[in-house]
Gaussian input, Z-matrix of N, CA and C with variables (Angstrom, degrees):
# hf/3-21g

backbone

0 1
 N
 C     1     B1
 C     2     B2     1     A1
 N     3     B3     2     A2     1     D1
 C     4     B4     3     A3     2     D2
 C     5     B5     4     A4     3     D3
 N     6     B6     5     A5     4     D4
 C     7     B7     6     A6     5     D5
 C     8     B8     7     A7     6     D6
 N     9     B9     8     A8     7     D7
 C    10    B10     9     A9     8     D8
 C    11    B11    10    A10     9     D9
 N    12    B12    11    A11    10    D10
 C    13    B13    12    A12    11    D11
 C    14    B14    13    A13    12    D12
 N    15    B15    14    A14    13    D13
 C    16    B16    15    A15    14    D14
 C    17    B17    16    A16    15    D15
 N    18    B18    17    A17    16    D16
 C    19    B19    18    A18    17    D17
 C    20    B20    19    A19    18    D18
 N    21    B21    20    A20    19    D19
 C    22    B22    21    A21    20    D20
 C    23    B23    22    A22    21    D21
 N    24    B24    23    A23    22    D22
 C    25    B25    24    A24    23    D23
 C    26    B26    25    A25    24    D24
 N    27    B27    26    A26    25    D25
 C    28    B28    27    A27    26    D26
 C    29    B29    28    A28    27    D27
 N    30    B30    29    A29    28    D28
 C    31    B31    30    A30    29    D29
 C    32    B32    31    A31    30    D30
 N    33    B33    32    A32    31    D31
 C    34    B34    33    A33    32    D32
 C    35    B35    34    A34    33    D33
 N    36    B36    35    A35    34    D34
 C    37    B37    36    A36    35    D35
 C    38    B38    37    A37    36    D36
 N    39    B39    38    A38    37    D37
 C    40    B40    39    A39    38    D38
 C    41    B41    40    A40    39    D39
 N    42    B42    41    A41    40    D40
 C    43    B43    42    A42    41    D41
 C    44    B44    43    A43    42    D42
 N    45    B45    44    A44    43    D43
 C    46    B46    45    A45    44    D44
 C    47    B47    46    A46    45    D45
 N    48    B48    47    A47    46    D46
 C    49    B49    48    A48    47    D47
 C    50    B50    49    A49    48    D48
 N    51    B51    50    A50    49    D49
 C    52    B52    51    A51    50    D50
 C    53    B53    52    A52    51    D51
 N    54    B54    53    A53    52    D52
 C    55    B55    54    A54    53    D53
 C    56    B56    55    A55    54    D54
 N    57    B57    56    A56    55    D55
 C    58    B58    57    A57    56    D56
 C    59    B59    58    A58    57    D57
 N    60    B60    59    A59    58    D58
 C    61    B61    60    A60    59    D59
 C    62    B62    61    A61    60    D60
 N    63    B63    62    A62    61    D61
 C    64    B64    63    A63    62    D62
 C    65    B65    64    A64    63    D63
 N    66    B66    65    A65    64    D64
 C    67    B67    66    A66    65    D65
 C    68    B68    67    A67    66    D66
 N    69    B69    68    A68    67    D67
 C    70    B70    69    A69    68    D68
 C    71    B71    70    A70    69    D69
 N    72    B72    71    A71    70    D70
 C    73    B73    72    A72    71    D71
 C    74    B74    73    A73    72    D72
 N    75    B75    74    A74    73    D73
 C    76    B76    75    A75    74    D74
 C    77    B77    76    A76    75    D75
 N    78    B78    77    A77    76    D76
 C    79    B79    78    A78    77    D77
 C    80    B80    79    A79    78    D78
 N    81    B81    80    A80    79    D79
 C    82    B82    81    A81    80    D80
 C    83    B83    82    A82    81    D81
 N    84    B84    83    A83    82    D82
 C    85    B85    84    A84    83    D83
 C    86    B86    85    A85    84    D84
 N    87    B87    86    A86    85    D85
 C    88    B88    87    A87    86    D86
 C    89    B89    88    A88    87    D87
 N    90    B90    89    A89    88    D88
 C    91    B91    90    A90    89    D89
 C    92    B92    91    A91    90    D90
 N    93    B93    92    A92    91    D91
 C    94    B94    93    A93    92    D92
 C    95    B95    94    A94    93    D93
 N    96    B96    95    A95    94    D94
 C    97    B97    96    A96    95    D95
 C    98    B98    97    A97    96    D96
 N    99    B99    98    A98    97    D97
 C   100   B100    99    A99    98    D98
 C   101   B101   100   A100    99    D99
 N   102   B102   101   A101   100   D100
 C   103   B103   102   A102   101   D101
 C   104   B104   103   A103   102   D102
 N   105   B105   104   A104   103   D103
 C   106   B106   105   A105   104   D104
 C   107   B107   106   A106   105   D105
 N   108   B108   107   A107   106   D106
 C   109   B109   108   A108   107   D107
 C   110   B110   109   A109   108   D108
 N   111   B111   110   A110   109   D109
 C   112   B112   111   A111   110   D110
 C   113   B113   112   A112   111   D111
 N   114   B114   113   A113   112   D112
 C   115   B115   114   A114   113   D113
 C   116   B116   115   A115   114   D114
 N   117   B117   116   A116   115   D115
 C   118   B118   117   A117   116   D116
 C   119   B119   118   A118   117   D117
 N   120   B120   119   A119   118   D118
 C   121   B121   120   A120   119   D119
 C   122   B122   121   A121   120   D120
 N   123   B123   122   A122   121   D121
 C   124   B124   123   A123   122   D122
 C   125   B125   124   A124   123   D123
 N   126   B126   125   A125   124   D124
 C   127   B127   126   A126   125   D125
 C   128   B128   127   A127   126   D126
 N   129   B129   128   A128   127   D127
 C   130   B130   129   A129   128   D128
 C   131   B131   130   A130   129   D129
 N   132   B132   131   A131   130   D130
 C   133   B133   132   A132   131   D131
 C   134   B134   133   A133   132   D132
 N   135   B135   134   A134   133   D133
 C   136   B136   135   A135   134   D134
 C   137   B137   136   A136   135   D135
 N   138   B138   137   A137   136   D136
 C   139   B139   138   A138   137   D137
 C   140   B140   139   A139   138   D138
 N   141   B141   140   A140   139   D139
 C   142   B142   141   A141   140   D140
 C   143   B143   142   A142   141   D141
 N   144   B144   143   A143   142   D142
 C   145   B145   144   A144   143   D143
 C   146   B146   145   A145   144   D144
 N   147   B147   146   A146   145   D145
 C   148   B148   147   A147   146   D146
 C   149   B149   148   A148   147   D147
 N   150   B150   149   A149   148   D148
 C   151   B151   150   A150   149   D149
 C   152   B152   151   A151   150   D150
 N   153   B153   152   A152   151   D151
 C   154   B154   153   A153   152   D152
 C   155   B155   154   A154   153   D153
 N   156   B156   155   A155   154   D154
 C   157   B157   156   A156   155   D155
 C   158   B158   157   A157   156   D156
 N   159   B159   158   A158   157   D157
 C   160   B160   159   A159   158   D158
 C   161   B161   160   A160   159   D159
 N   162   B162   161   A161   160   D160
 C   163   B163   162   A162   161   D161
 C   164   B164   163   A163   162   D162
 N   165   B165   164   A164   163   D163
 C   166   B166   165   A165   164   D164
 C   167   B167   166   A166   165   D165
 N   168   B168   167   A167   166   D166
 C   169   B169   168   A168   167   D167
 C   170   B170   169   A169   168   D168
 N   171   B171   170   A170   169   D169
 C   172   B172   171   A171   170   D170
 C   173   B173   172   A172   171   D171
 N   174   B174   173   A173   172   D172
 C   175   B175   174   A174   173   D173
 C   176   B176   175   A175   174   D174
 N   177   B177   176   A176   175   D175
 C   178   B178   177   A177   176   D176
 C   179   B179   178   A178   177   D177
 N   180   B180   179   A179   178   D178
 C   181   B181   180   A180   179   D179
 C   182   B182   181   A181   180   D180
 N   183   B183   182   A182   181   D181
 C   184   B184   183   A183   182   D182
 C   185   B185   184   A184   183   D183
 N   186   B186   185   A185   184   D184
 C   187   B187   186   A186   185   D185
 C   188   B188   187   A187   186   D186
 N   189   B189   188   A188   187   D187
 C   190   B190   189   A189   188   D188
 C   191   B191   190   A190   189   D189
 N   192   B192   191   A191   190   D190
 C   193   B193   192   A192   191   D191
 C   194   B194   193   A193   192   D192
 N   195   B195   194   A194   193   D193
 C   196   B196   195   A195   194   D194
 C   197   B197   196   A196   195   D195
 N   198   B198   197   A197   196   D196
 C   199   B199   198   A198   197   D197
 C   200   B200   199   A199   198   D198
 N   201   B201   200   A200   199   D199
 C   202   B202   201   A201   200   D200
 C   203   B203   202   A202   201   D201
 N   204   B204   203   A203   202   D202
 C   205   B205   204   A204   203   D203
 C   206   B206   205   A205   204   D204
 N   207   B207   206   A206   205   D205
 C   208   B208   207   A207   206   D206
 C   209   B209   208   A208   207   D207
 N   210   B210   209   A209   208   D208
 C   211   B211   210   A210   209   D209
 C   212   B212   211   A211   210   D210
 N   213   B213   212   A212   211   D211
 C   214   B214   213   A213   212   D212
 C   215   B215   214   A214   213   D213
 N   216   B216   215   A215   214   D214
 C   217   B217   216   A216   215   D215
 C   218   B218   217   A217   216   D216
 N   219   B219   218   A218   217   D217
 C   220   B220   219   A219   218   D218
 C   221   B221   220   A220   219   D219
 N   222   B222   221   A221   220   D220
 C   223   B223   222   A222   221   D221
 C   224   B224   223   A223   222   D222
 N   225   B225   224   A224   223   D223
 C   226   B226   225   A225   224   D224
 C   227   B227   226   A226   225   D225
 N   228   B228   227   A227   226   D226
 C   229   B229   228   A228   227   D227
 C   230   B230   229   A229   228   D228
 N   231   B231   230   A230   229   D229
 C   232   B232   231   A231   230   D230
 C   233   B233   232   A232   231   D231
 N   234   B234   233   A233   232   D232
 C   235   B235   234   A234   233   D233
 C   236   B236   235   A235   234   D234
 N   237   B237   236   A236   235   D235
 C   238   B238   237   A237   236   D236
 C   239   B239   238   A238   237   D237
 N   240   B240   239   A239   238   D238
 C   241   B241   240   A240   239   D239
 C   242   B242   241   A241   240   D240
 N   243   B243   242   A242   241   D241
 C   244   B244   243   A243   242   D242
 C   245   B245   244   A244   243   D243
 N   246   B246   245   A245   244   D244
 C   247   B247   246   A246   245   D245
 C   248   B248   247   A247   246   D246
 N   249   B249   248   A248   247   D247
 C   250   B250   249   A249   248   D248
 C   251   B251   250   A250   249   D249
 N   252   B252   251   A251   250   D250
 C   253   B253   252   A252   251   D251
 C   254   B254   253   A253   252   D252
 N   255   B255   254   A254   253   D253
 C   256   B256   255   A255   254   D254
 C   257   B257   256   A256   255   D255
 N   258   B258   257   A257   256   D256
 C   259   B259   258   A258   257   D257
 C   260   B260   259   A259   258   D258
 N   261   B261   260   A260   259   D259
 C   262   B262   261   A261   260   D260
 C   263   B263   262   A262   261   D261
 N   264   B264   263   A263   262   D262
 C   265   B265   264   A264   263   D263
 C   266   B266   265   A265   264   D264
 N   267   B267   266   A266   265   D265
 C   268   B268   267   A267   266   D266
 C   269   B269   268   A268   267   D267
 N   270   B270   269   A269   268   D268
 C   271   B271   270   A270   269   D269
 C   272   B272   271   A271   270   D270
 N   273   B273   272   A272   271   D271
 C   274   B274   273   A273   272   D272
 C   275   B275   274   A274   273   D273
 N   276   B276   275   A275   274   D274
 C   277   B277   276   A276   275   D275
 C   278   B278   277   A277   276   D276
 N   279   B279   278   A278   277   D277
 C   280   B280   279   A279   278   D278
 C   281   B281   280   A280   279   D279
 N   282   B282   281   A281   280   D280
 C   283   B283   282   A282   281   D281
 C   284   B284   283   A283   282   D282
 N   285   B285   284   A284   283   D283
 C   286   B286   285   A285   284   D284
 C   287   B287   286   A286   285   D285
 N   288   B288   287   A287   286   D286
 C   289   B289   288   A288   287   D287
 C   290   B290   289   A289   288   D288
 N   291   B291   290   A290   289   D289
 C   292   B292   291   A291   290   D290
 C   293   B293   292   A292   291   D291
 N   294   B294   293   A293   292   D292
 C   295   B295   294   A294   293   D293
 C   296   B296   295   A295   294   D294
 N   297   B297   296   A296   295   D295
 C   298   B298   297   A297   296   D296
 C   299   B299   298   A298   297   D297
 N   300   B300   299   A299   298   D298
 C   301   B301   300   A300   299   D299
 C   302   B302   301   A301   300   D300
 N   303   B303   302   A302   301   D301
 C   304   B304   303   A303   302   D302
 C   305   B305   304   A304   303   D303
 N   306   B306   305   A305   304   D304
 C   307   B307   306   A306   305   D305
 C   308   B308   307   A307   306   D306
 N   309   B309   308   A308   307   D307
 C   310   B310   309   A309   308   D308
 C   311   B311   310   A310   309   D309
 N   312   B312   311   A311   310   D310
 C   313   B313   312   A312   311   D311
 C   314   B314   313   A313   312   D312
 N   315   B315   314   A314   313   D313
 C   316   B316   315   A315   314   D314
 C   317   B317   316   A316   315   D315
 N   318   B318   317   A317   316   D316
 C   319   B319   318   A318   317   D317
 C   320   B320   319   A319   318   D318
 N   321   B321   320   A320   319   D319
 C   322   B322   321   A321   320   D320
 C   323   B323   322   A322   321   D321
 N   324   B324   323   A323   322   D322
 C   325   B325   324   A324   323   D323
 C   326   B326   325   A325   324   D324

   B1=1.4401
   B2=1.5351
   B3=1.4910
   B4=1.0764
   B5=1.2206
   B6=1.5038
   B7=1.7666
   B8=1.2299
   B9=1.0932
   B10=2.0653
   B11=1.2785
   B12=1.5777
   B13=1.2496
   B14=1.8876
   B15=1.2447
   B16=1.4866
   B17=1.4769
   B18=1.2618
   B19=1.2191
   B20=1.7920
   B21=2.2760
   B22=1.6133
   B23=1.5443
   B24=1.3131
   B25=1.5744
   B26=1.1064
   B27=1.0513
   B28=1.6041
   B29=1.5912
   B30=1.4208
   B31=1.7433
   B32=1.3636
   B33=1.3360
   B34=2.5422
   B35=1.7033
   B36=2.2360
   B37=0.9580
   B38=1.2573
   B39=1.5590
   B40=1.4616
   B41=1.5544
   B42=1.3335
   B43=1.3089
   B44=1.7362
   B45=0.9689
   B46=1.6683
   B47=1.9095
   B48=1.6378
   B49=1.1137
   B50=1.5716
   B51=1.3017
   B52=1.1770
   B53=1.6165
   B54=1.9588
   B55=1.3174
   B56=1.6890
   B57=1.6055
   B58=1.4548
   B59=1.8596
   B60=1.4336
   B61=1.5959
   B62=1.4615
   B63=1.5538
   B64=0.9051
   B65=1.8519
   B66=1.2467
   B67=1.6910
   B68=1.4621
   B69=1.3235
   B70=1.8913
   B71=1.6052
   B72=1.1352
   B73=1.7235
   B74=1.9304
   B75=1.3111
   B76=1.5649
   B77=1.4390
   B78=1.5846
   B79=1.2124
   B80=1.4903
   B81=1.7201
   B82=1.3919
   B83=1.4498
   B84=1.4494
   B85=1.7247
   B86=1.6878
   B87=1.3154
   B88=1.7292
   B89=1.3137
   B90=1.8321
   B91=1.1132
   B92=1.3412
   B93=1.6278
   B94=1.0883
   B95=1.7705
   B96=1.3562
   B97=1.3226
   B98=1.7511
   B99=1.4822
   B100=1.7237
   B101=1.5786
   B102=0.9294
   B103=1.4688
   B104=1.4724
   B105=0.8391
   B106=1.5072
   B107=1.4206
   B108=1.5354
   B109=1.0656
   B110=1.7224
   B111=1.7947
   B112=1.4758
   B113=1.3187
   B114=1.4106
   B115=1.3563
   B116=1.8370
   B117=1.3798
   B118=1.5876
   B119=1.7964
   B120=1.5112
   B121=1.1170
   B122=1.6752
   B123=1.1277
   B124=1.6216
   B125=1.3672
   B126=1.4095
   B127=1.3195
   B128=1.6283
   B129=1.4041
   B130=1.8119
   B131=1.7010
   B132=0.7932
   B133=1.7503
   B134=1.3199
   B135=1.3943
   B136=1.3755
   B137=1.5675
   B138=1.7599
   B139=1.4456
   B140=1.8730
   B141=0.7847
   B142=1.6847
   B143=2.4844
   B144=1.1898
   B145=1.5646
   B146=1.7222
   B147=1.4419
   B148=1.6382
   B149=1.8891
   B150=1.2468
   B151=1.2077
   B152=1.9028
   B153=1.3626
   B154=0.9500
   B155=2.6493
   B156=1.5300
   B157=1.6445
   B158=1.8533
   B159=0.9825
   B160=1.2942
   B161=1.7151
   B162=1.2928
   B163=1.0338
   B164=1.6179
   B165=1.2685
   B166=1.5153
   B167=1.9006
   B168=1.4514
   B169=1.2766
   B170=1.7030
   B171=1.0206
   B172=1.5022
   B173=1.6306
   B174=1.0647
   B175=1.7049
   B176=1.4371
   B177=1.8482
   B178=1.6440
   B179=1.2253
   B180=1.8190
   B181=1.6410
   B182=1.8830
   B183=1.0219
   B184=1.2972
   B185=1.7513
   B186=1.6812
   B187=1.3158
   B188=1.4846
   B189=1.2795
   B190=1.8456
   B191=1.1556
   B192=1.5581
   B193=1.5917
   B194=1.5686
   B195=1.1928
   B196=1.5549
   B197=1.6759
   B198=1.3222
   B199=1.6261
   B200=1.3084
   B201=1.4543
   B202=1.2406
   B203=1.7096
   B204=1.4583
   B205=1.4986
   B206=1.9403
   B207=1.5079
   B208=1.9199
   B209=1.9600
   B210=1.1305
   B211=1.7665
   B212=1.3576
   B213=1.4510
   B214=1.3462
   B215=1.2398
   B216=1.8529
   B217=1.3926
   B218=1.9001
   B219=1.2302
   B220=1.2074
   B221=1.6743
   B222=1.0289
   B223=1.8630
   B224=1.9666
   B225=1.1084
   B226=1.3092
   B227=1.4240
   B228=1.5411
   B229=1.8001
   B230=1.6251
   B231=1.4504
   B232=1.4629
   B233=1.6328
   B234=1.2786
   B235=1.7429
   B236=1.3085
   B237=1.4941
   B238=1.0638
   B239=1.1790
   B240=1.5850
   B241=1.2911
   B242=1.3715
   B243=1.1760
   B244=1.5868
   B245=1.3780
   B246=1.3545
   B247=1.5413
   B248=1.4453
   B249=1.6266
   B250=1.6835
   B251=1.2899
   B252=1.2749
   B253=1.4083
   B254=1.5900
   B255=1.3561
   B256=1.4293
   B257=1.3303
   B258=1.9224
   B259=1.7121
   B260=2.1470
   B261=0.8901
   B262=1.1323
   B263=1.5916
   B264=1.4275
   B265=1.2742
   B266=1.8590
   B267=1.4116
   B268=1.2926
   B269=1.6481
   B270=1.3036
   B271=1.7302
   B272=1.5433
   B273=1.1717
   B274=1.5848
   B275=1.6845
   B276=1.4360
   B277=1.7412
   B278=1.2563
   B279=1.2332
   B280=1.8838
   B281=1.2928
   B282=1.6009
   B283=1.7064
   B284=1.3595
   B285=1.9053
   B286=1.5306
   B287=1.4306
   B288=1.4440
   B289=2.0418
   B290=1.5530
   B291=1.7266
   B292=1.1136
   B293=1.5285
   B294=1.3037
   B295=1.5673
   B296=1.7821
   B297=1.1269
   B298=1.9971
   B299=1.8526
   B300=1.3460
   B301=1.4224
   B302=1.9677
   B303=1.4228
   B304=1.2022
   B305=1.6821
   B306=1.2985
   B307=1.7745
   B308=1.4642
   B309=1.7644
   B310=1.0105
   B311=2.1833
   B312=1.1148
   B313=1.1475
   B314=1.8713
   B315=1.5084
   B316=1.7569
   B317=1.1252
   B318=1.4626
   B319=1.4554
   B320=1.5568
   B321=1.6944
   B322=1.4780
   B323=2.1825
   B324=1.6998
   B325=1.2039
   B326=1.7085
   A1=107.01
   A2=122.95
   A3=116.76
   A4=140.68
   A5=118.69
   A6=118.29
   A7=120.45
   A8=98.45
   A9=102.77
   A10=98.88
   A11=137.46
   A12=114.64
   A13=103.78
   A14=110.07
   A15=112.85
   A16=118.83
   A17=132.20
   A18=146.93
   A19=116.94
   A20=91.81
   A21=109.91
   A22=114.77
   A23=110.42
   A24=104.74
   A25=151.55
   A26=114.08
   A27=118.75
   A28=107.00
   A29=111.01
   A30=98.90
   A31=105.27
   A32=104.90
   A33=105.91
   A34=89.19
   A35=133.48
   A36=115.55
   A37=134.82
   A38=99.14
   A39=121.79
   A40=87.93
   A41=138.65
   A42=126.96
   A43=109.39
   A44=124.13
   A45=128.33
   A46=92.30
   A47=123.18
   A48=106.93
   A49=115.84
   A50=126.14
   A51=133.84
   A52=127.45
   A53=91.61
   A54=117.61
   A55=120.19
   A56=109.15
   A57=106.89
   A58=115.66
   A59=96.86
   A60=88.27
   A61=144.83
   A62=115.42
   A63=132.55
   A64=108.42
   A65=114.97
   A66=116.00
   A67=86.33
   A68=126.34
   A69=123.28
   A70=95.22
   A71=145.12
   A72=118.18
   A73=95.16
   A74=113.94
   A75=119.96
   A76=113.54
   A77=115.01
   A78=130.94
   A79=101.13
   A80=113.22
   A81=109.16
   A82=118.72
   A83=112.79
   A84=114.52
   A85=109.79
   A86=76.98
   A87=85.59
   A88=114.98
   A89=99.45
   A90=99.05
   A91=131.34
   A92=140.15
   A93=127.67
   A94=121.25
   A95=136.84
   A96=132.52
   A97=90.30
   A98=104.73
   A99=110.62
   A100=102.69
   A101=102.66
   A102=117.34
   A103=110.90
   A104=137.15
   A105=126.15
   A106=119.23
   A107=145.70
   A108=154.73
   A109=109.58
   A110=100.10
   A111=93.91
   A112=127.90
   A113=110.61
   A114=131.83
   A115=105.48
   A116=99.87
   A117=85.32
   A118=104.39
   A119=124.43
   A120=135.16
   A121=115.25
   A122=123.82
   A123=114.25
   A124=84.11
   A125=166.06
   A126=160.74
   A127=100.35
   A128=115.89
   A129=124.62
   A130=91.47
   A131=126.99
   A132=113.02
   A133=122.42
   A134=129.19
   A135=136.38
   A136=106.12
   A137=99.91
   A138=109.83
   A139=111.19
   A140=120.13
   A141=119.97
   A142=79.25
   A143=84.78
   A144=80.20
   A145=134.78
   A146=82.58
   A147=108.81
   A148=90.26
   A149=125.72
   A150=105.51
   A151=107.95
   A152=123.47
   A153=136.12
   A154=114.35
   A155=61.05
   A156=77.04
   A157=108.15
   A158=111.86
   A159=105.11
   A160=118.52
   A161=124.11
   A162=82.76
   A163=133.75
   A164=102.46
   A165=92.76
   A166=112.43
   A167=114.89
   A168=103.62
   A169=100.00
   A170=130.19
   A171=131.38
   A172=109.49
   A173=118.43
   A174=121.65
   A175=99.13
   A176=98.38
   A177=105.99
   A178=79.92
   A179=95.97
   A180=115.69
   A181=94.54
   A182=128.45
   A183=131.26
   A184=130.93
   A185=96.28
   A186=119.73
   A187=110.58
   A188=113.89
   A189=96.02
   A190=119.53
   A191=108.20
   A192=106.05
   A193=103.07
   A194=108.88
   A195=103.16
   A196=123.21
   A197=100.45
   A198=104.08
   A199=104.13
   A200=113.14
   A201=134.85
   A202=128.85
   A203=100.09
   A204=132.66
   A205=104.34
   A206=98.01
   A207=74.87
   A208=82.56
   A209=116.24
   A210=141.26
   A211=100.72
   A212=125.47
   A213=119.71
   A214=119.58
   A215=108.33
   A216=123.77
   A217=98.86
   A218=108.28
   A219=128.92
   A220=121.55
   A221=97.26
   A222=109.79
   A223=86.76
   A224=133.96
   A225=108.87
   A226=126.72
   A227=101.14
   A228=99.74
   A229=101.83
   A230=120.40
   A231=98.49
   A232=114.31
   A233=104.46
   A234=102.73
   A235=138.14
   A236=110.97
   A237=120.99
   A238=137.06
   A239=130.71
   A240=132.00
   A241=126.79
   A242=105.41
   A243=98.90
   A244=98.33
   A245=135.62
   A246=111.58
   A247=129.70
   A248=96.53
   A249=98.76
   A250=117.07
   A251=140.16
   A252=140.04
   A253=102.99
   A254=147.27
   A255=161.12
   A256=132.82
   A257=88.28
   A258=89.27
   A259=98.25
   A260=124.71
   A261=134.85
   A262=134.43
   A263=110.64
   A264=133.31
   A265=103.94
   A266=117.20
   A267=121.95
   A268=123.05
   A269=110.15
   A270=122.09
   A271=113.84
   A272=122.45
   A273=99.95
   A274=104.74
   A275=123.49
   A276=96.82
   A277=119.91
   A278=124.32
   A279=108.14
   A280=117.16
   A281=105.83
   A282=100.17
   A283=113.19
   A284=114.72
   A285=105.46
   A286=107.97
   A287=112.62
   A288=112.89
   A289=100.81
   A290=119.45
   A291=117.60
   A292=120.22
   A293=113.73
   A294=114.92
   A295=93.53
   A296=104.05
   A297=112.11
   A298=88.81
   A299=114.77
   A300=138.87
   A301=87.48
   A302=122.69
   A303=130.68
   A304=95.67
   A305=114.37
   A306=108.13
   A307=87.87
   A308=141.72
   A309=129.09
   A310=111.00
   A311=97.75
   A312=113.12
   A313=122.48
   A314=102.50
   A315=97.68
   A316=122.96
   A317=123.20
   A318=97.62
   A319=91.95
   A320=113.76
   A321=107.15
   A322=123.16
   A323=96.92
   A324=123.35
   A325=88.43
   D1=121.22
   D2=159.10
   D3=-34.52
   D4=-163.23
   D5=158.43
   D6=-94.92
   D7=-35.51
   D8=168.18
   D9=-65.03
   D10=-63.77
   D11=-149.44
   D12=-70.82
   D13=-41.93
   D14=164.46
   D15=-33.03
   D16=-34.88
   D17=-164.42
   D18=-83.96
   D19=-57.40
   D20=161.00
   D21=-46.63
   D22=-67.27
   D23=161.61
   D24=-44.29
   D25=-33.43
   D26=165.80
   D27=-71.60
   D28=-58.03
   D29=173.19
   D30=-44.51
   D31=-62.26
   D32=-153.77
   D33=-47.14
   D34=-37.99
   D35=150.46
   D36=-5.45
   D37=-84.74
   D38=-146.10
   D39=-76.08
   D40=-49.30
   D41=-170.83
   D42=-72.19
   D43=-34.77
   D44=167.71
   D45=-45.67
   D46=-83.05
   D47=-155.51
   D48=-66.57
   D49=-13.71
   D50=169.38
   D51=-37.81
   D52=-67.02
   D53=173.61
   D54=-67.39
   D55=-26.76
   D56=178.54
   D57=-90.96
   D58=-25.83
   D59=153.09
   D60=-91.94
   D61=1.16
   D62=178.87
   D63=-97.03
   D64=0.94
   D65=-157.28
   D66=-75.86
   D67=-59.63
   D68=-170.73
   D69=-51.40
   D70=2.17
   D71=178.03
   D72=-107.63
   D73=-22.22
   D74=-173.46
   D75=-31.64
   D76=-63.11
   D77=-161.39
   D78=-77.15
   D79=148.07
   D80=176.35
   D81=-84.72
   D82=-23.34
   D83=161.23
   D84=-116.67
   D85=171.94
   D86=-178.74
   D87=-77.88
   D88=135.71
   D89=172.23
   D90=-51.09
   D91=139.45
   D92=168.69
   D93=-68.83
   D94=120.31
   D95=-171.68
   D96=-115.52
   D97=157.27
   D98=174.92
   D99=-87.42
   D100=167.48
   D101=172.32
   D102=-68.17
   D103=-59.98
   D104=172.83
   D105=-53.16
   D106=-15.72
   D107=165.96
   D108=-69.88
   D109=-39.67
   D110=177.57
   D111=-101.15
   D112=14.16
   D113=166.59
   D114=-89.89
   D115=-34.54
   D116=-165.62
   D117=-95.85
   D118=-1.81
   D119=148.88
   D120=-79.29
   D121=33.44
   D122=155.66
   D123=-118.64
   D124=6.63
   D125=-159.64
   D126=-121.54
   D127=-9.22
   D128=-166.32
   D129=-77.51
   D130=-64.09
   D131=-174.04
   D132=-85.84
   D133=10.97
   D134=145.24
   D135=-59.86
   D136=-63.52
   D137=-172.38
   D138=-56.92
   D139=-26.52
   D140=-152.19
   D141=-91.33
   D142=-67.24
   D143=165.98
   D144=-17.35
   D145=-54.91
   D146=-168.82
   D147=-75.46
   D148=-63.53
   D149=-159.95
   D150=-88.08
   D151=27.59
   D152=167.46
   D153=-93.36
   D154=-35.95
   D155=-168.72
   D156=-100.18
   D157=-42.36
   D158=178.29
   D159=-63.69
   D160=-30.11
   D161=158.32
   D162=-101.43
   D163=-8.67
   D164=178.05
   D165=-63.45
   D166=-8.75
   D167=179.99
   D168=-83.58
   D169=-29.51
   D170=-157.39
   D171=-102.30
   D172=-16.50
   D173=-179.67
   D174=-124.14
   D175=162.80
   D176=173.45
   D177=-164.32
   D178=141.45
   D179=-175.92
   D180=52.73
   D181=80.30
   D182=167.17
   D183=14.64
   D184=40.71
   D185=-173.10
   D186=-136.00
   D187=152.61
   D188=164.18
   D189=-83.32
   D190=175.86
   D191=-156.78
   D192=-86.91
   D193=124.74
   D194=177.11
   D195=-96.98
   D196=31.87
   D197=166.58
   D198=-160.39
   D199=163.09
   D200=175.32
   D201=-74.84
   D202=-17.90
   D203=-174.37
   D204=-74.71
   D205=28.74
   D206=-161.84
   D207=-116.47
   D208=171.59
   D209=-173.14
   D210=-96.87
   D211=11.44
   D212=176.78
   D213=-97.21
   D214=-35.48
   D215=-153.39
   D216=-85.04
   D217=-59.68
   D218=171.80
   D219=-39.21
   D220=-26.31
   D221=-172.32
   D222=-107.78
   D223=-43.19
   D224=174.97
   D225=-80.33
   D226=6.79
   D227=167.68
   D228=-97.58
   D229=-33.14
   D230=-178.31
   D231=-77.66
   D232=-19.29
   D233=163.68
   D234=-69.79
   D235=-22.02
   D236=148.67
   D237=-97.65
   D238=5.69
   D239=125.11
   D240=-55.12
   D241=-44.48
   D242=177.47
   D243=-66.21
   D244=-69.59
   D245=-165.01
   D246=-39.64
   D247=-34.10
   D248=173.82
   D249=-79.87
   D250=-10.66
   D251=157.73
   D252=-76.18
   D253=-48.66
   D254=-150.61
   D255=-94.48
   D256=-48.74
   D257=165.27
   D258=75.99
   D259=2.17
   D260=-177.98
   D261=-125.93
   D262=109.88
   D263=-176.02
   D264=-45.16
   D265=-86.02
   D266=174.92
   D267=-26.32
   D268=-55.94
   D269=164.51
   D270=-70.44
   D271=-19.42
   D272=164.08
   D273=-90.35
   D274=-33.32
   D275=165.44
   D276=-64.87
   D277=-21.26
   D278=172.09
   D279=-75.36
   D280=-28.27
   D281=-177.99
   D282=-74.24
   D283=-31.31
   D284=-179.63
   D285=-75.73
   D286=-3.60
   D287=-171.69
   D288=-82.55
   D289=-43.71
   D290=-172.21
   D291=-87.28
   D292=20.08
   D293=173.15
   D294=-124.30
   D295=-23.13
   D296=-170.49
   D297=-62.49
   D298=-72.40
   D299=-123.22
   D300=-80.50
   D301=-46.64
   D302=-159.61
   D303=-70.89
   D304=-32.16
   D305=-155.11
   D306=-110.67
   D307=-26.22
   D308=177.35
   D309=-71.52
   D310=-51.48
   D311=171.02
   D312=-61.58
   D313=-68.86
   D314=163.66
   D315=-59.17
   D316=-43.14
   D317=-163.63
   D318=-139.33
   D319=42.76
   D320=136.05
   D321=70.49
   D322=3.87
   D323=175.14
   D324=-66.63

């Protein structure tokens, strides 16, 4: 790729993310949305989460994990115990860091 086209692109970029995050301020009232659209948009960043994280916890090298011996499995049960005892975002990443970090690091899981 050239320098011009390097250049075209980064603007047609910069004006694409510009215009698509700026579209909710466009209108002078709010758009009207139905109720079922804004029920099934509080479930959008659970979901985007979920298919971000599930698989990197369950596969390695683009396979599933075929043993029990790995620093992944073990750190997402005490993180998700702790959340269900806690109720807390911050304390379930330290609890899945401090069971992840000791067995990935010490003993090479």
């Amino acid at each position: 790729m050239g320098f011009w086209e390097s250049i075209v692109a980064i603007l047609g970029l910069a004006v694409i993310t510009v215009v698509t995050r700026s579209f909710f301020m466009l209108p002078e009232r709010e758009l009207p949305m139905p109720d079922w659209l804004k029920r099934g948009l509080r479930y959008a960043p659970l979901a985007a989460l979920a298919t971000v994280l599930v698989p990197e916890l369950v596969m390695k090298d683009g396979a599933l994990i075929s043993t029990l011996a790995d620093a992944r499995l073990p750190a997402l049960l005490a993180a998700g115990a702790f959340y269900f005892w806690r109720r807390s975002i911050l304390g379930t990443l330290v609890a899945g860091m401090a069971v992840y970090l000791p067995l990935h690091v010490g003993l090479g899981w």
